[in-house]
ROSEBA-904773 format. One record per residue (C-alpha): residue number from 1; residue in one letter; x, y, z. Coordinates in pm, whole numbers. Layout:
REM ROSEBA-904773
<atom NUM 'A' <X Y Z>>;
...
***
This chain:
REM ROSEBA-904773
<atom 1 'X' <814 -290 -354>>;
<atom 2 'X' <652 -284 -719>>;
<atom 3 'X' <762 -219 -1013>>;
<atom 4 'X' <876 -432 -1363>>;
<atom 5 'X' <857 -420 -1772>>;
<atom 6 'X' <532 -328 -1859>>;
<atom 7 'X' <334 -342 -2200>>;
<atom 8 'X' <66 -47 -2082>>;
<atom 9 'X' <159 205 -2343>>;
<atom 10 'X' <-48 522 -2357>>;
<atom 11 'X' <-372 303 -2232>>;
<atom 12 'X' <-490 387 -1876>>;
<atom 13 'X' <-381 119 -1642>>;
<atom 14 'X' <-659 -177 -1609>>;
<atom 15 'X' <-741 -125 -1231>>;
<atom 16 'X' <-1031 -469 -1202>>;
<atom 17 'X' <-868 -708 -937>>;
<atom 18 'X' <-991 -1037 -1027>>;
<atom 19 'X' <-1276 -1180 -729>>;
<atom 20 'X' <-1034 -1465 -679>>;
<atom 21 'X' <-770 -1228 -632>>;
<atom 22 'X' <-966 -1065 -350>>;
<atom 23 'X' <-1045 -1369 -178>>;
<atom 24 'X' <-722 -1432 -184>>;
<atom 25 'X' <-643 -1153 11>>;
<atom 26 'X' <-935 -1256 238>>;
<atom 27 'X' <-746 -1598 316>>;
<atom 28 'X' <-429 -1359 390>>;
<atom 29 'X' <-584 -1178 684>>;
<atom 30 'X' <-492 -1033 910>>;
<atom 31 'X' <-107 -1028 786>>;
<atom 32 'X' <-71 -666 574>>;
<atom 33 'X' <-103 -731 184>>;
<atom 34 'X' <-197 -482 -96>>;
<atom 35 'X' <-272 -592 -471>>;
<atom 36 'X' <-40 -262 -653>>;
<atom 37 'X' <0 -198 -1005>>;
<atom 38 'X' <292 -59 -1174>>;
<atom 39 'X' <294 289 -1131>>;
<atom 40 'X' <220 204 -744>>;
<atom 41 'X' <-138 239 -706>>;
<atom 42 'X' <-325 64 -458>>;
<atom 43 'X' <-576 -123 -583>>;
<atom 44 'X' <-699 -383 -289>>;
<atom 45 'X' <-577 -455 37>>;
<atom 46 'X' <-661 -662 325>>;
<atom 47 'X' <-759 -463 684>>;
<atom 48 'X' <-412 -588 810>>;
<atom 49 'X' <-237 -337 578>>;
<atom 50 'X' <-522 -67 679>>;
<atom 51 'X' <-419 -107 1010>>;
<atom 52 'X' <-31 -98 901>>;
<atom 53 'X' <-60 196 630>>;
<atom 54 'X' <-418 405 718>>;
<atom 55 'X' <-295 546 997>>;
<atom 56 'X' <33 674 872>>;
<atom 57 'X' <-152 828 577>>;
<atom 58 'X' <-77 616 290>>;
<atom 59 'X' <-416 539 203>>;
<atom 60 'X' <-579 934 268>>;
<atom 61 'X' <-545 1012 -128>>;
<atom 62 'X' <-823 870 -401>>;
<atom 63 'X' <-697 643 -529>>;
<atom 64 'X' <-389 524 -275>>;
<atom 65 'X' <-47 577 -470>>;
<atom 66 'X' <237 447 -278>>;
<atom 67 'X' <525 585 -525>>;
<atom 68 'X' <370 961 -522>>;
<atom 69 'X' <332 942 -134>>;
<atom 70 'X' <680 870 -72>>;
<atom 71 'X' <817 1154 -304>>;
<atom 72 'X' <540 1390 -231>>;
<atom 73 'X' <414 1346 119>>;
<atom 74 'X' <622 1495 387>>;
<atom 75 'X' <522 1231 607>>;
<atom 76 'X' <694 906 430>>;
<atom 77 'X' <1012 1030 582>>;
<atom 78 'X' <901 938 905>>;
<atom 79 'X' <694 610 837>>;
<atom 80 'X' <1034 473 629>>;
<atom 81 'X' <1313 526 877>>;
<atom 82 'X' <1530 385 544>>;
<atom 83 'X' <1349 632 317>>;
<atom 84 'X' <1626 628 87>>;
<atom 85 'X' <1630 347 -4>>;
<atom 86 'X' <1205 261 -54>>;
<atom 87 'X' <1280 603 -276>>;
<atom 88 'X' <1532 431 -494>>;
<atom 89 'X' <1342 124 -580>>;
<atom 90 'X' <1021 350 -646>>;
<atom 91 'X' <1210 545 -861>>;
<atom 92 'X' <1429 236 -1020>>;
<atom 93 'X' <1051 55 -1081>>;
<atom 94 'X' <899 354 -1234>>;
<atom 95 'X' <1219 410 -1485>>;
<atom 96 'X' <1148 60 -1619>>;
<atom 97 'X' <818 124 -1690>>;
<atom 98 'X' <880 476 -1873>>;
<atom 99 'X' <1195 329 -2062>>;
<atom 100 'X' <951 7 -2191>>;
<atom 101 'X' <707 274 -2329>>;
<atom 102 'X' <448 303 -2055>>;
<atom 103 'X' <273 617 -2159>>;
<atom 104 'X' <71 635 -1789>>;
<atom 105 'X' <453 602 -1593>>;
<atom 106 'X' <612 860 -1834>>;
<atom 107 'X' <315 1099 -1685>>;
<atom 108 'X' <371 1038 -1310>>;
<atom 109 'X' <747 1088 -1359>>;
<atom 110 'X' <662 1417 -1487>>;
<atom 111 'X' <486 1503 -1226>>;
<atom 112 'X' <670 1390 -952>>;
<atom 113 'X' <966 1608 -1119>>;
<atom 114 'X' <706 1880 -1025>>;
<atom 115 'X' <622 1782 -728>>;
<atom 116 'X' <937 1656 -574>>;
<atom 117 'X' <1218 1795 -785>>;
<atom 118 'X' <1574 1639 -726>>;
<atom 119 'X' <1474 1383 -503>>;
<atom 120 'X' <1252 1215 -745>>;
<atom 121 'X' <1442 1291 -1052>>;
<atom 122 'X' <1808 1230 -927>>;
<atom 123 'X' <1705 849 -891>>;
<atom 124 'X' <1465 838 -1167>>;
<atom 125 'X' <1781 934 -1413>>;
<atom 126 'X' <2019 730 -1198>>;
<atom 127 'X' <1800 387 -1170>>;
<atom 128 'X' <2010 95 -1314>>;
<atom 129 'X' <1820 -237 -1192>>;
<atom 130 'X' <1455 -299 -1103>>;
<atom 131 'X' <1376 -324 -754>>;
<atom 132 'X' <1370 -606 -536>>;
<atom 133 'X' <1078 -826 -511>>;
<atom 134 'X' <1176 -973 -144>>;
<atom 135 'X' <1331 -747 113>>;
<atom 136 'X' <1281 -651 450>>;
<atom 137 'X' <1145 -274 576>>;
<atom 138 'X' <1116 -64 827>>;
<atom 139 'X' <796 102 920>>;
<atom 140 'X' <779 362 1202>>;
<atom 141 'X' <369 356 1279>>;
<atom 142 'X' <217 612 1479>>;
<atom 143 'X' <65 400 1742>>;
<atom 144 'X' <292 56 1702>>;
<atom 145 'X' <627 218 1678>>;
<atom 146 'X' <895 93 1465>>;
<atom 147 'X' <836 -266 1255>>;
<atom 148 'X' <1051 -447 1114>>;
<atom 149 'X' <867 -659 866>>;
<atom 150 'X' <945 -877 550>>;
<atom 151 'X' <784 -863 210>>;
<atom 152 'X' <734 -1084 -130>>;
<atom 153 'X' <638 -913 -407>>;
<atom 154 'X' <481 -1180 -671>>;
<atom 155 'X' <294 -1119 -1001>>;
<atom 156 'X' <-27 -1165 -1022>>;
<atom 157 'X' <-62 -1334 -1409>>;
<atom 158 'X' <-358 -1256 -1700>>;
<atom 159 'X' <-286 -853 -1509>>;
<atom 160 'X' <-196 -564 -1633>>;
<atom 161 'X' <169 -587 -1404>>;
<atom 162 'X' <-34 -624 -1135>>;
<atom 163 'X' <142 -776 -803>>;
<atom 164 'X' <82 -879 -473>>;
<atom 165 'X' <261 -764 -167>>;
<atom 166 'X' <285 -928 163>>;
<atom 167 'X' <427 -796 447>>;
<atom 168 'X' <545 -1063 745>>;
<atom 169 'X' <690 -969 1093>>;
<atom 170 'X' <1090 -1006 1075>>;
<atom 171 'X' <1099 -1024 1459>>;
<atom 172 'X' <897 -1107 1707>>;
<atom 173 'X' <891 -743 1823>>;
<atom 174 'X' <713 -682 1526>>;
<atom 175 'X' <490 -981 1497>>;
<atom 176 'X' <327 -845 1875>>;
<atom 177 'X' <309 -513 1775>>;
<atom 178 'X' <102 -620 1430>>;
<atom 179 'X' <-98 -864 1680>>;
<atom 180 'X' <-169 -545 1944>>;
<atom 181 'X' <-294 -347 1627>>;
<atom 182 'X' <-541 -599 1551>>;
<atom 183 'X' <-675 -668 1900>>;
<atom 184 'X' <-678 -284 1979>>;
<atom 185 'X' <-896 -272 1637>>;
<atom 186 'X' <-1159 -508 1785>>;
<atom 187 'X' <-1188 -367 2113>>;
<atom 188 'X' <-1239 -53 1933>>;
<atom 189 'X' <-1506 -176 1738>>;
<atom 190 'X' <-1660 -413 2052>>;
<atom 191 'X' <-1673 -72 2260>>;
<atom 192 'X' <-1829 139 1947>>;
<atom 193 'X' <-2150 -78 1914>>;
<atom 194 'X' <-2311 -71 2274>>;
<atom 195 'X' <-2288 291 2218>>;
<atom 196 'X' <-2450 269 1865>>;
<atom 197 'X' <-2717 48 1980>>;
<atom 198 'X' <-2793 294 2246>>;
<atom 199 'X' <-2806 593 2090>>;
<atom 200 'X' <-3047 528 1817>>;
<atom 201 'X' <-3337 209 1804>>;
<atom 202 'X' <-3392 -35 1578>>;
<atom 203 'X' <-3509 81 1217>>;
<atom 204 'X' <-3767 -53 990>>;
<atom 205 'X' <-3502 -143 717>>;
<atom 206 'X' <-3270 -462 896>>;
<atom 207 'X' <-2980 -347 695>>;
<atom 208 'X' <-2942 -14 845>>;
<atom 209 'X' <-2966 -158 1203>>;
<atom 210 'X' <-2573 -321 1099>>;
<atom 211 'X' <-2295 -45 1210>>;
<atom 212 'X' <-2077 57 956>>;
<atom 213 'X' <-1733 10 1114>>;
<atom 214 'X' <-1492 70 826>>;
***
């Protein structure tokens, strides 16, 4: 999923996204694809990986951290039916980063050694290779059931090891059940504002008359 050398050091990661970047990630919609950095935060994403990842929990924390949800989080057992092996290539991306000096990685291995004991350390000591930057994974989503999707990871240059992941249905399977997540999310939203409009009249401000549906 992420990981790579890094050059961070004891700074604090550089979280900007560039606004290219993000409109890059406009042009992406509605597939699922998340701008990470190298210690697996989640810095951007399009609504296609909302809808993918929200409900599952991945995105509840401040900021989003994919490599402490799946040591840390209960729950990442069940939404990666192969947890074992999204642990190892956390675990394998994060080693690089500590071993290359990262300051900011050495940290969050600490404290996943904490937090998640042998499971985190076991592979963190044992990681040989970076991980894979194309793959396939499974997903088990609370509403959509199991997906079986494909990713590229690719680097996002003039970053701090910033990279962008895109996630593509392997089967068609899961290409309808990523196309029933998006049409149940615009129902959702077509049936919320009738009831808005309703329920309250217009306002003297225009902006506040538009319904927040994030």
């Amino acid at each position: 999923m992420t990981g790579g050398a890094c050059q961070g050091g004891g700074t604090h990661p550089d979280r900007t996204v560039r606004p290219t970047v993000r409109a890059l990630l406009d042009r992406l919609e509605p597939a699922p694809a998340l701008v990470a950095d190298r210690l697996g935060e989640v810095l951007a994403c399009t609504t296609g990986y909302e809808r993918l990842a929200g409900p599952a929990g991945l995105l509840e924390a401040r900021p989003a951290n994919l490599t402490r949800f799946v040591f840390a989080d209960a729950r990442a057992r069940t939404v990666f039916p192969d947890w074992e092996r999204v642990a190892d290539e956390l675990a394998a991306g994060l080693r690089a980063a500590a071993s290359l000096g990262d300051h900011q990685a050495a940290l969050l291995a600490g404290e996943l050694a904490v937090t998640a004991g042998s499971r985190f350390s076991g592979r963190f000591e044992a990681a040989a290779a970076l991980p894979r930057r194309t793959g396939v994974e499974r997903w088990a989503h609370p509403l959509a059931g199991e997906l079986l999707l494909a990713y590229e990871s690719l680097d996002i240059p003039g970053t701090d090891e910033h990279r962008l992941i895109v996630y593509l249905p392997a089967d068609d399977a899961a290409s309808a059940a990523l196309d029933l997540l998006a049409g149940t999310t615009r129902a959702a939203a077509c049936a919320v504002l009738p009831a808005q409009a309703r329920s309250s009249g217009p306002s003297d401000n225009p902006v506040a008359d538009i319904p927040d549906l994030h």
